[in-house]
C-alpha positions as CSV (number, residue, x, y, z in Angstrom):
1,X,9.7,6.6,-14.5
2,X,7.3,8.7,-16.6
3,X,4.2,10.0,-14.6
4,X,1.1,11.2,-16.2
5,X,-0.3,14.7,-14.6
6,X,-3.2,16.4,-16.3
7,X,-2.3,16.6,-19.7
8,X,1.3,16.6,-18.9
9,X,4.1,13.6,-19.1
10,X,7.0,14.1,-16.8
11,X,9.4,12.5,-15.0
12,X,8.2,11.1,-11.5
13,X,11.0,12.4,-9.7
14,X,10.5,16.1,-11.1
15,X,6.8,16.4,-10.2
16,X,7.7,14.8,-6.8
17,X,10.2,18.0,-6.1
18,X,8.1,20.5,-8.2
19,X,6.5,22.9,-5.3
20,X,3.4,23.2,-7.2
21,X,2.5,19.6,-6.3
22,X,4.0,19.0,-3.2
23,X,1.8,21.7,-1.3
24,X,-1.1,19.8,-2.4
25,X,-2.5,18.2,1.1
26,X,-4.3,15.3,-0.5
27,X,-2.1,14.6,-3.5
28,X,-2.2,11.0,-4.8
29,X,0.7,9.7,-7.3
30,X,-0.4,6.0,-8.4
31,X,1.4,3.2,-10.2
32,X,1.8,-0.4,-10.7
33,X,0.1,-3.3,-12.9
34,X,-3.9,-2.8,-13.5
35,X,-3.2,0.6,-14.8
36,X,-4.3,2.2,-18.3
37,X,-0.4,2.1,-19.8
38,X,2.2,-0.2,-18.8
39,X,5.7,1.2,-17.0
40,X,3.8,5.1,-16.2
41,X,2.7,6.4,-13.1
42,X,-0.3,8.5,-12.5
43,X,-0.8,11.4,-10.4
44,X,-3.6,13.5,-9.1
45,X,-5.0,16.5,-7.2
46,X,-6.8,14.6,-4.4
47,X,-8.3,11.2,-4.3
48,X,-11.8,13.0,-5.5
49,X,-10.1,12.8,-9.0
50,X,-8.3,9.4,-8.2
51,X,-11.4,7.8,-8.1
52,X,-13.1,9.5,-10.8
53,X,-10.0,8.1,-13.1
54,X,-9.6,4.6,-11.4
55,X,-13.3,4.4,-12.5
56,X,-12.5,3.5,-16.0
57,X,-9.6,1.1,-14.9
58,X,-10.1,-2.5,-13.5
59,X,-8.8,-1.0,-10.3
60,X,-12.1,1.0,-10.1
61,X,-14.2,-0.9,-7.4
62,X,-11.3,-1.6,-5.3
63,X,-10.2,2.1,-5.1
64,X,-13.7,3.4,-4.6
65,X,-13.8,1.3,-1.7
66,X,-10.7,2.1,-0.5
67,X,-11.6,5.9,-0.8
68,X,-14.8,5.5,1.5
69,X,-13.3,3.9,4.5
70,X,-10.7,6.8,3.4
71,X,-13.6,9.3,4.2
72,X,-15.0,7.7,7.2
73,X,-12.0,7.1,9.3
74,X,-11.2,11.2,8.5
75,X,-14.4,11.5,10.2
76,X,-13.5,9.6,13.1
77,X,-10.2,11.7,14.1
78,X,-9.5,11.9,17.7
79,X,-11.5,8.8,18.3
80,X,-9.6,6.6,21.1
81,X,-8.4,3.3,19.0
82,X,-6.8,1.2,21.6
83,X,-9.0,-1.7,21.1
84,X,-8.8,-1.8,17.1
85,X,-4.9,-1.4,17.8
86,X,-4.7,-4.6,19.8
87,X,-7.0,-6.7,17.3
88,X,-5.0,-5.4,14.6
89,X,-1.4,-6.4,16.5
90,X,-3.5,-9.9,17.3
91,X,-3.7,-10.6,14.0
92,X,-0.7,-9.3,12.8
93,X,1.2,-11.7,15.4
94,X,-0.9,-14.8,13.8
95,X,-0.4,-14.0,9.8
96,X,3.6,-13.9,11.2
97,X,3.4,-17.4,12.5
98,X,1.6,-19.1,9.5
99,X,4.1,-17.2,7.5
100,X,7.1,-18.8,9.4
101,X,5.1,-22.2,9.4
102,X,4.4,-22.0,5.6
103,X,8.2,-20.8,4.6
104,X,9.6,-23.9,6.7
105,X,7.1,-26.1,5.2
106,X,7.8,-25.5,1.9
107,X,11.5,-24.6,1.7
108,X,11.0,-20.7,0.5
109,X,13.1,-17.6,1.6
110,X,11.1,-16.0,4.2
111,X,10.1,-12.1,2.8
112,X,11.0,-13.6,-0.6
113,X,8.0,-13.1,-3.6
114,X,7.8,-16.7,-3.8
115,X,6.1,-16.7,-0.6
116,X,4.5,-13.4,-0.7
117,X,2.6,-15.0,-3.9
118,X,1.9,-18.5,-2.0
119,X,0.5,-16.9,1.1
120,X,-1.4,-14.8,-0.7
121,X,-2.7,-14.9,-4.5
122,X,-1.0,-18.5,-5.5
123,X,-2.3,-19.9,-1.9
124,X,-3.2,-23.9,-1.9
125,X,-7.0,-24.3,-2.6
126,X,-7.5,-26.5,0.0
127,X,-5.7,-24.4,2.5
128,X,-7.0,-20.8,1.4
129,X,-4.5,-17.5,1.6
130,X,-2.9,-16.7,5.1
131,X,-3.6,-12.9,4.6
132,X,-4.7,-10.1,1.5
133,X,-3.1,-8.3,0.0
134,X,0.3,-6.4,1.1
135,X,4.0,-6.7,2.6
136,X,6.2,-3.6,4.0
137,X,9.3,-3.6,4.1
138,X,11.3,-0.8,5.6
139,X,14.6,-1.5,3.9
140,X,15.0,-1.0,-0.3
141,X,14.9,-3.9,-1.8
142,X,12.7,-5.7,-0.2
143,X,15.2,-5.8,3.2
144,X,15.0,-5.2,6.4
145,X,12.2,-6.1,9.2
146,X,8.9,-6.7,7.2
147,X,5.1,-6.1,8.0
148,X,2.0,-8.1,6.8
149,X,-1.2,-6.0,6.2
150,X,-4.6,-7.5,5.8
151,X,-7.7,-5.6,4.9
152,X,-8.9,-3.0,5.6
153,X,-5.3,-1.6,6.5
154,X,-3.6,0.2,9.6
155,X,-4.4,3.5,10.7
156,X,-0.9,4.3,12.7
157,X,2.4,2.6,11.4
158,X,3.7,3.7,14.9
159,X,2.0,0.5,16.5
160,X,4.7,-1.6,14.6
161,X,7.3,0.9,15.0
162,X,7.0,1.2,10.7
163,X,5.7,4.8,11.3
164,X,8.0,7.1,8.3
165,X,10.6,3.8,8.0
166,X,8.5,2.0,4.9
167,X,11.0,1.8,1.5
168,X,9.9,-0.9,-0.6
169,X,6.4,-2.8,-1.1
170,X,4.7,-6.3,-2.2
171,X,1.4,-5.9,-2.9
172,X,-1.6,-8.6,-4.4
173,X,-4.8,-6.2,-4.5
174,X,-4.2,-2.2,-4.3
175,X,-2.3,-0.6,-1.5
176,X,-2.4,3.5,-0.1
177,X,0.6,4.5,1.5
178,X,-0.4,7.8,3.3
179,X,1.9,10.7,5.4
180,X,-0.4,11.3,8.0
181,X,-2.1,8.7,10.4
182,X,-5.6,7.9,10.0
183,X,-5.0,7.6,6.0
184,X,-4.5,11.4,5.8
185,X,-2.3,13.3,3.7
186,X,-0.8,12.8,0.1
187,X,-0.7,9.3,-0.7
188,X,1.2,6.5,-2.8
189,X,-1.1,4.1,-4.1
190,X,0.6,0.6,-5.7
191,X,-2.0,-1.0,-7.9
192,X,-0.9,-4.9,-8.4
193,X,-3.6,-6.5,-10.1
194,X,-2.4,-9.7,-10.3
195,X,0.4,-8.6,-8.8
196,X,3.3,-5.4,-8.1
197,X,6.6,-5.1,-6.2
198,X,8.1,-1.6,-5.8
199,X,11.8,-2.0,-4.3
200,X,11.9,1.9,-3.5
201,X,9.7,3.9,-3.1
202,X,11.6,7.3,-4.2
203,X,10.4,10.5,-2.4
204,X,8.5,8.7,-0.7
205,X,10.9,6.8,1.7
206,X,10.2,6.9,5.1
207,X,7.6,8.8,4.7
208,X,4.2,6.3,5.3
209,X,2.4,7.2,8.2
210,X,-1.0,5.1,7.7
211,X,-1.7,2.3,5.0
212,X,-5.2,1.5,3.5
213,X,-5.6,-2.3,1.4
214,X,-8.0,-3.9,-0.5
């Protein structure tokens, strides 16, 4: 995949091993559906320039968001987060039982993209979406055991024991994989408006520490 950097086109897999860009601390390398040219990648300095190009996209709102909460939790480092742990597990635990209910109810593959979409975006009227807007999955492919994340995200992957073992992605909305914990770090943003899958993530396999949805 071709990535656009400044006023440069490369491939995604150079940049991602060119030293220049790697020492970045806040570097952001976006892609998916929503963006300004179909099939390229984008990638930035920091997030301060994310958003200031995300602006002019249809992503813009949801990324600006996603950038404040971003902000605030960096703020908040060191803060003890048992309790938002536990609410966050407590919902987790519930969006995995409506999944299982909905996949035998309706015949589809459990962790397939037919159900991702019916749980999600192509969810019955009447019964409204189970959760928004993202899978992991920590095998390529789409393999392996799978976690659901609501908004607004999860601050420590290490509560599902997903902490640097996320390879592949389903995503209805925008979702920022980030290195550190507390959505810190360089990040991999997938934008799917409607909708984007991403069965590897390249260099950035097993890498997600924290991830931020919207």
């Amino acid at each position: 995949m071709k990535v656009v950097y400044g006023r440069k086109r490369i491939e995604l897999a150079a940049l991602e091993t060119d030293p220049d860009f790697t020492v970045l601390p806040e570097a952001v390398v976006a892609l998916g559906s929503g963006l300004p040219e179909k099939g390229l990648a984008f990638a930035f300095r920091d997030w301060k320039e994310f958003v200031k190009f995300a602006a002019k996209t249809d992503a813009g709102e949801k990324v600006a968001n996603m950038d404040e909460r971003r902000r605030k939790m960096r703020k908040r480092s060191g803060e003890d987060l048992t309790g938002l742990a536990e609410r966050i597990k407590r919902r987790t635990e519930r969006i995995r039982f409506d999944l299982g209910e909905l996949a035998a109810r309706t015949g589809l593959a459990p962790d397939s993209k037919e159900l991702f979409l019916r749980a999600t975006a192509k969810a019955d009227p009447l019964e409204g979406p189970i959760f928004d807007p993202a899978m992991l999955f920590n095998g390529l492919g789409f393999t392996g055991p799978a976690l659901p994340v609501s908004y607004p995200g999860i601050p420590d992957l290490g509560w599902f024991s997903m902490n640097n073992v996320v390879s592949s992605v389903r995503v209805v909305g925008i979702l920022g994989l980030f290195n550190r914990t507390g959505w810190g770090g360089a990040s991999r943003v997938i934008v799917g408006l409607p909708y984007a899958q991403v069965a590897t993530l390249g260099a950035f396999n097993n890498v997600a520490s924290s991830v931020l949805v919207d």
